[in-house]
C-alpha positions in Angstrom: -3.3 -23.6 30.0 -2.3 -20.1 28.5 0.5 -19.8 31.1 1.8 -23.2 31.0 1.6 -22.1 26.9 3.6 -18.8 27.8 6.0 -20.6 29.7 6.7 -23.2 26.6 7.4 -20.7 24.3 10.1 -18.9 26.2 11.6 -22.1 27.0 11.5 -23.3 23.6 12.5 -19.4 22.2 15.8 -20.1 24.5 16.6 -22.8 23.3 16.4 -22.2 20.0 18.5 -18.6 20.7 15.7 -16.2 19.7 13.3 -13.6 20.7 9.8 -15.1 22.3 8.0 -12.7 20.2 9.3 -14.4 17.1 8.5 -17.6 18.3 4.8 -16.3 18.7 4.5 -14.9 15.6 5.8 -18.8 14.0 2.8 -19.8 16.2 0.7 -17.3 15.1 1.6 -17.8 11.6 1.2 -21.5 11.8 -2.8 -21.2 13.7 -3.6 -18.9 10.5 -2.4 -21.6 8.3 -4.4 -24.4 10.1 -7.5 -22.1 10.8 -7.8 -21.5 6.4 -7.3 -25.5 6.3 -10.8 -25.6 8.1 -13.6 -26.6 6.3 -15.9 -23.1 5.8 -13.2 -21.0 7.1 -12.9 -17.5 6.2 -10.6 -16.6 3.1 -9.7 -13.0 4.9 -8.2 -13.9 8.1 -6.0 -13.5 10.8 -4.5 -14.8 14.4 -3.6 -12.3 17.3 -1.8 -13.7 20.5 -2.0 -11.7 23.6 1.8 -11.6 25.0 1.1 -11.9 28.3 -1.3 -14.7 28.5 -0.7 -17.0 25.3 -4.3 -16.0 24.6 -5.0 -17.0 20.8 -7.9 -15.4 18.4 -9.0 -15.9 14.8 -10.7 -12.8 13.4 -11.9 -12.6 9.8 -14.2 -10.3 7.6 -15.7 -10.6 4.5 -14.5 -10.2 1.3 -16.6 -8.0 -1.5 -17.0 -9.0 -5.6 -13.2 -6.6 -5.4 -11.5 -9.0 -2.7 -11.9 -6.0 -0.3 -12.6 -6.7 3.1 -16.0 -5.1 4.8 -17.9 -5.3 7.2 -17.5 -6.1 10.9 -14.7 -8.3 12.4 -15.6 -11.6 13.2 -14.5 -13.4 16.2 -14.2 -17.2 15.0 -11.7 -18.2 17.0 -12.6 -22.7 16.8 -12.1 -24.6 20.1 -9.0 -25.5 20.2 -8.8 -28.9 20.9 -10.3 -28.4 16.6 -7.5 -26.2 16.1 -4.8 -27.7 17.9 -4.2 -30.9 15.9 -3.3 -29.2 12.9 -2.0 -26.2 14.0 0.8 -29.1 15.9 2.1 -30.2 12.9 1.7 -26.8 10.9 4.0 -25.5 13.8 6.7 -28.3 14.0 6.7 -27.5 9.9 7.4 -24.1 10.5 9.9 -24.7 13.4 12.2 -27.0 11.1 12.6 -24.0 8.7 
């Protein structure tokens, strides 16, 4: 799946004349989006894609009375069958722009 994912995104990032890295930072942009849209989501988080293997993970942290972050990082990456439908059309959103 991740290298069938890879192989999407520098197909799509040709067409569309552009770097794959800022096609994977859309992406990544768009999987925060839909990952805060979750019900009990973290307010302080964040998506990292490895660039060699599409791999995609949510970390978050708390947030103190300040709206600091502390504590550990979190790995609360959802399945992504969860994520995938809305992080679809949060991408196609950010792809029309």
């Amino acid at each position: 799946m991740n290298e069938e994912r890879m192989e999407a995104i520098r197909t799509l990032a040709a067409e569309k004349g552009m770097a794959p890295e800022v096609l994977m930072g859309a992406l990544a942009d768009a999987l925060e989006t839909a990952y805060k849209r979750m019900p009990g989501s973290y307010e302080y988080a964040w998506v990292t894609m490895d660039p060699i293997t599409g791999e995609m993970r949510v970390t978050a942290q708390e947030l103190d009375e300040d709206g600091e972050p502390f504590g550990p990082e979190l790995d609360v990456t959802p399945d992504q069958a969860t994520l995938g439908r809305i992080a679809a059309q949060t991408f196609k959103q950010v792809m029309m722009q």
